[in-house]
C-alpha positions as CSV (number, residue, x, y, z in Angstrom):
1,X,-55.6,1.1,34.1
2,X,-53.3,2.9,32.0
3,X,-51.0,1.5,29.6
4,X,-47.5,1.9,31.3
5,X,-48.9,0.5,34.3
6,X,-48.2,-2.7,33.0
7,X,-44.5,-1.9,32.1
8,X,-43.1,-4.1,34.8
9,X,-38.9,-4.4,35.0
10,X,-39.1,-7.8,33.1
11,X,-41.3,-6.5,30.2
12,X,-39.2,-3.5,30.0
13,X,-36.1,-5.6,29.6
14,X,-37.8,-7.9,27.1
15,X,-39.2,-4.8,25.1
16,X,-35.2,-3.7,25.1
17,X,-33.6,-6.4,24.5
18,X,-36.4,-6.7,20.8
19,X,-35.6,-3.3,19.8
20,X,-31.8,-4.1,20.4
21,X,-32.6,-7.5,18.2
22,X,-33.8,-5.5,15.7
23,X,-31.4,-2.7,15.5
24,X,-28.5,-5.5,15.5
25,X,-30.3,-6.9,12.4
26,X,-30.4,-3.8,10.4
27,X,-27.1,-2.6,11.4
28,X,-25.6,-6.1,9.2
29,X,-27.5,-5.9,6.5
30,X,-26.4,-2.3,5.9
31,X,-22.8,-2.4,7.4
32,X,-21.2,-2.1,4.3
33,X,-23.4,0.7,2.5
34,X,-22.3,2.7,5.3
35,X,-18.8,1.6,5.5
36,X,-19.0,3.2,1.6
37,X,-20.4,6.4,2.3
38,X,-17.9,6.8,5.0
39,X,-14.9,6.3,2.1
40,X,-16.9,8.6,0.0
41,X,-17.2,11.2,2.8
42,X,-13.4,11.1,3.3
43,X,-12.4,11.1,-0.3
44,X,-14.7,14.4,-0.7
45,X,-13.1,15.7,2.3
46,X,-9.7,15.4,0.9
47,X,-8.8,17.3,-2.2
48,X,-5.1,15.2,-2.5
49,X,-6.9,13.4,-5.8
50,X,-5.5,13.6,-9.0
51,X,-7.4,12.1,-12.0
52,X,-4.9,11.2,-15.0
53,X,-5.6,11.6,-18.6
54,X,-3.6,10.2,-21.5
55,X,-3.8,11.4,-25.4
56,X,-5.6,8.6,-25.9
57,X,-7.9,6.1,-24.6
58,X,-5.8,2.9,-23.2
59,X,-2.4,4.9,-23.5
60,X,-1.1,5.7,-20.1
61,X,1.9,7.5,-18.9
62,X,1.0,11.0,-19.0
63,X,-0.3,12.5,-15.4
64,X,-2.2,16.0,-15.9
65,X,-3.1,18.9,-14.3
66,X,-6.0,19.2,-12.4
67,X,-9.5,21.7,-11.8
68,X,-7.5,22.7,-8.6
69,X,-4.5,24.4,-10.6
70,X,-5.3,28.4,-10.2
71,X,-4.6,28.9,-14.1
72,X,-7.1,26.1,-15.5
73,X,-7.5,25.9,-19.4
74,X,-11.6,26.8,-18.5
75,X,-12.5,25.5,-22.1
76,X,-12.9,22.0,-21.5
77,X,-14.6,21.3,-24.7
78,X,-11.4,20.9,-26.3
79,X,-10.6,17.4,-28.8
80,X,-7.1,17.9,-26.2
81,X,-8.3,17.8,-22.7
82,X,-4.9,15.8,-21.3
83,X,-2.9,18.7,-20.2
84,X,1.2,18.3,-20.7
85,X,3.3,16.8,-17.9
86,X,5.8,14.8,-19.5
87,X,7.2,11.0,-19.4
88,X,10.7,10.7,-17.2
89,X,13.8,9.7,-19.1
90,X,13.9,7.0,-15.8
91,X,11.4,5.2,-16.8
92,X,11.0,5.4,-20.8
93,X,13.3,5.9,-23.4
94,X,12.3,7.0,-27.1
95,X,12.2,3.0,-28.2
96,X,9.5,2.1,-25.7
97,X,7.4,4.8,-26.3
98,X,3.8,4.5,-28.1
99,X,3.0,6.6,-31.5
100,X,0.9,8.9,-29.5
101,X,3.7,9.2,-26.3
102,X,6.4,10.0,-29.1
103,X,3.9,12.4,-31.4
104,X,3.3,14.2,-27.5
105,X,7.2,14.0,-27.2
106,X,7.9,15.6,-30.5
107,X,5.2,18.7,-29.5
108,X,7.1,19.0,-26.3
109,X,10.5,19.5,-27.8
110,X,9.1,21.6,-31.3
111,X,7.2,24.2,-28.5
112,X,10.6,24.5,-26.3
113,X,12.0,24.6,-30.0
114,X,9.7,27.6,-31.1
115,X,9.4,29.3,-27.3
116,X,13.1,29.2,-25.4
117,X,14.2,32.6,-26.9
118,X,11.6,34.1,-25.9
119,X,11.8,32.5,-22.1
120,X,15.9,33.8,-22.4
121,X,14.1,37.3,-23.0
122,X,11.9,37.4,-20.0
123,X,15.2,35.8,-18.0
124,X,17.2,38.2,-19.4
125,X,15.1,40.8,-18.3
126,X,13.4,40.1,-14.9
127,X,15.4,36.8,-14.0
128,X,13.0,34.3,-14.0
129,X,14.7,30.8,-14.8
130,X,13.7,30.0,-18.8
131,X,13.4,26.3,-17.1
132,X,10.1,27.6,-15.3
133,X,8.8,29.9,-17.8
134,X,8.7,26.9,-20.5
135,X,7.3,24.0,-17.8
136,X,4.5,26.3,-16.5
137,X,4.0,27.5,-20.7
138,X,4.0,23.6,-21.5
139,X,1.7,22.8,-18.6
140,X,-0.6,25.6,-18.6
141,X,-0.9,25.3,-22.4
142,X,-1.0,22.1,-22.9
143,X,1.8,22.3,-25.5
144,X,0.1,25.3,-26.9
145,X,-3.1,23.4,-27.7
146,X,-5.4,24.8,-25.6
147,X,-8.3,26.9,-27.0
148,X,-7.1,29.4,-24.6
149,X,-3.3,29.2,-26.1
150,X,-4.6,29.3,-30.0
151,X,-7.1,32.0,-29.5
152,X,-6.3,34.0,-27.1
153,X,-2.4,33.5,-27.5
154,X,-2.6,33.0,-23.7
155,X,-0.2,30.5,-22.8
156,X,-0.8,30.8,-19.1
157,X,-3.9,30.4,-17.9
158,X,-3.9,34.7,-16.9
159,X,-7.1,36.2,-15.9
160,X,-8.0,39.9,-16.0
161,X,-9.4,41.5,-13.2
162,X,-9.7,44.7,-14.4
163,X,-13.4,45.8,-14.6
164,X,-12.9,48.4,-17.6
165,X,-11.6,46.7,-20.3
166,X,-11.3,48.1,-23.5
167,X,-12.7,45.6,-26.8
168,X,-10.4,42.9,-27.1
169,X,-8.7,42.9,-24.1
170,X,-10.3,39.8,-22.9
171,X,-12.8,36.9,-23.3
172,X,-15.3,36.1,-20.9
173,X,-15.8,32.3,-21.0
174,X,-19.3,31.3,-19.6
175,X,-20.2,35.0,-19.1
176,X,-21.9,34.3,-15.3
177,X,-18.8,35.9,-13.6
178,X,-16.3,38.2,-13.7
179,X,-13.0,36.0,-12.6
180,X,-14.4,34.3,-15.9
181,X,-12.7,36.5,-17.8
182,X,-9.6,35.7,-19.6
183,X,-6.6,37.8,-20.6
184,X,-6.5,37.9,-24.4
185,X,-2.9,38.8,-26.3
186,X,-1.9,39.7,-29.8
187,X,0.5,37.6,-29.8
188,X,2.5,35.0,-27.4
189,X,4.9,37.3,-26.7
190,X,2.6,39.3,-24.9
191,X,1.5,36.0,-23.0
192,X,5.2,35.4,-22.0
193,X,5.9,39.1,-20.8
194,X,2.6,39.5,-18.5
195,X,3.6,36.2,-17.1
196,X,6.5,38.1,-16.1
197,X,5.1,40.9,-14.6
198,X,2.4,38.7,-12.8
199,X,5.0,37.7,-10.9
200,X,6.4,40.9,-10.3
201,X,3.6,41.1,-6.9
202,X,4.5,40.8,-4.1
203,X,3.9,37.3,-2.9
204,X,6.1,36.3,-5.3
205,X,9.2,38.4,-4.4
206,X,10.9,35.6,-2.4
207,X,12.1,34.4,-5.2
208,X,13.9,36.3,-7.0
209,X,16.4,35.7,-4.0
210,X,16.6,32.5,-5.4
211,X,19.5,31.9,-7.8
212,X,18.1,31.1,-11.9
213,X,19.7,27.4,-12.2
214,X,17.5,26.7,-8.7
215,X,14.5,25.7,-10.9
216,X,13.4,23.2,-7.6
217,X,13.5,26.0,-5.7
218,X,11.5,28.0,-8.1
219,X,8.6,25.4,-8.3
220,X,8.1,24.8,-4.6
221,X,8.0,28.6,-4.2
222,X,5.3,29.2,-7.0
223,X,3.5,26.3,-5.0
224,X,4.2,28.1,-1.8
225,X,3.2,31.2,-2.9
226,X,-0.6,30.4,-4.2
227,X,0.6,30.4,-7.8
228,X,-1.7,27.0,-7.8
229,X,-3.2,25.1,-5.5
230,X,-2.7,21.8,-6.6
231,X,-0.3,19.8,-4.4
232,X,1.8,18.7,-6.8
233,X,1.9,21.5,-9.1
234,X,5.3,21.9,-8.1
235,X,6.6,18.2,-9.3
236,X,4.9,18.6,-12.7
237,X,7.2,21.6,-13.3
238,X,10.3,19.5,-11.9
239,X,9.3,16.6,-13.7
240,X,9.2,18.2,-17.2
241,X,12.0,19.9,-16.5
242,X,14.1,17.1,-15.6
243,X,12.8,15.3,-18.4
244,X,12.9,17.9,-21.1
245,X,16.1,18.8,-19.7
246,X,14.8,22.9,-19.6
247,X,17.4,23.7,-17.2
248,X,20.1,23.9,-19.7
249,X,18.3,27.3,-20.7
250,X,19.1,28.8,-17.2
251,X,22.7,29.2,-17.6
């Protein structure tokens, strides 16, 4: 006789109903190992994660760029890795502020200090607000601290693309790629006019319908437009401008 002769209704549902027993069992003991890779799954899934840095371990209040900004500082080796968005007037004033906040407050105001005449230049000459030019210069920079900024003199983050470049013309970071090549300047006010003209392209021609004190508008359209694709790029340049007060520069 042949085993599955002797599978009769009753044995069947008692061989079910063990293997059911059994899967219950090691379904609780692993419910909540699951449960986290499920979390994990989603958070991978969704890139809306920003990670914040401050000067300093322990010191908070400074939020930061991210890997997802299209102009990232790619020399992450730096002693400076917190990029520069900075605290809100709202919620700090100078007397509350730690040594390191008000040392990061005095780089803020000395680089809109050493930089706004050139940013009235480039506003002067292709109307871009002064307001923007100095956020995305602060942010992309990180107050000029970047490896990027103080050898290169790139203060934005600008890759080349070109693939005939004379010696000197750029750096090639990890050498594996070519979009690992960085734009390299003689000085930063180079850096400030081929930020200008990279947003001479097209996809950025929207807004230059926009009026120069519309620094909101300016951000959201840089967002809009691919200038970065992290989903609060355009805050961070409101946010230090509000705080900084930049848009006095755009009258």
């Amino acid at each position: 006789m042949k085993p599955y002769e002797n599978l009769t209704p009753a044995r069947l549902k008692a061989s079910f109903e063990l293997y059911w027993k059994n899967f219950e069992d090691w379904f609780r003991r692993r419910w909540l190992g699951m449960c986290a890779l499920l979390l994990l799954a989603w958070m991978v899934t969704h890139k809306d994660i920003s990670i914040n840095f401050s000067m300093q371990k322990g010191e908070g209040g400074f939020l930061t760029t991210t890997s997802q900004s299209l102009f990232f500082d790619p020399f992450e080796d730096d002693a400076v890795q917190a990029q520069n968005v900075s605290l809100h007037h709202s919620e700090t004033n100078e007397s509350n502020l730690t040594p390191a906040q008000r040392e990061k407050r005095r780089k803020q105001l000395a680089y809109v200090s050493t930089y706004q005449t050139l940013a009235a230049k480039e506003m002067s000459t292709y109307r871009i607000p002064s307001s923007i030019t100095l956020a995305q210069g602060l942010l992309e920079s990180n107050v000029g601290e970047s490896r990027l900024a103080r050898e290169n003199n790139n203060h934005f983050g600008i890759k080349c693309f070109s693939k005939r470049c004379a010696k000197g013309h750029c750096t090639n970071f990890n050498d594996d790629h070519h979009k690992d090549f960085f734009r390299k300047f003689q000085t930063v006010e180079e850096s400030f006019a081929a930020h200008s003209k990279l947003l001479q392209k097209d996809r950025y021609q929207k807004l230059f319908r926009l009026k120069t004190t519309d620094y909101k508008g300016w951000a959201r359209g840089l967002k809009k437009a691919g200038y970065a694709t992290d989903p609060r790029y355009a805050d961070k340049l409101i946010r230090i401008i509000e705080d900084l007060e930049l848009y006095q520069y755009d009258v």
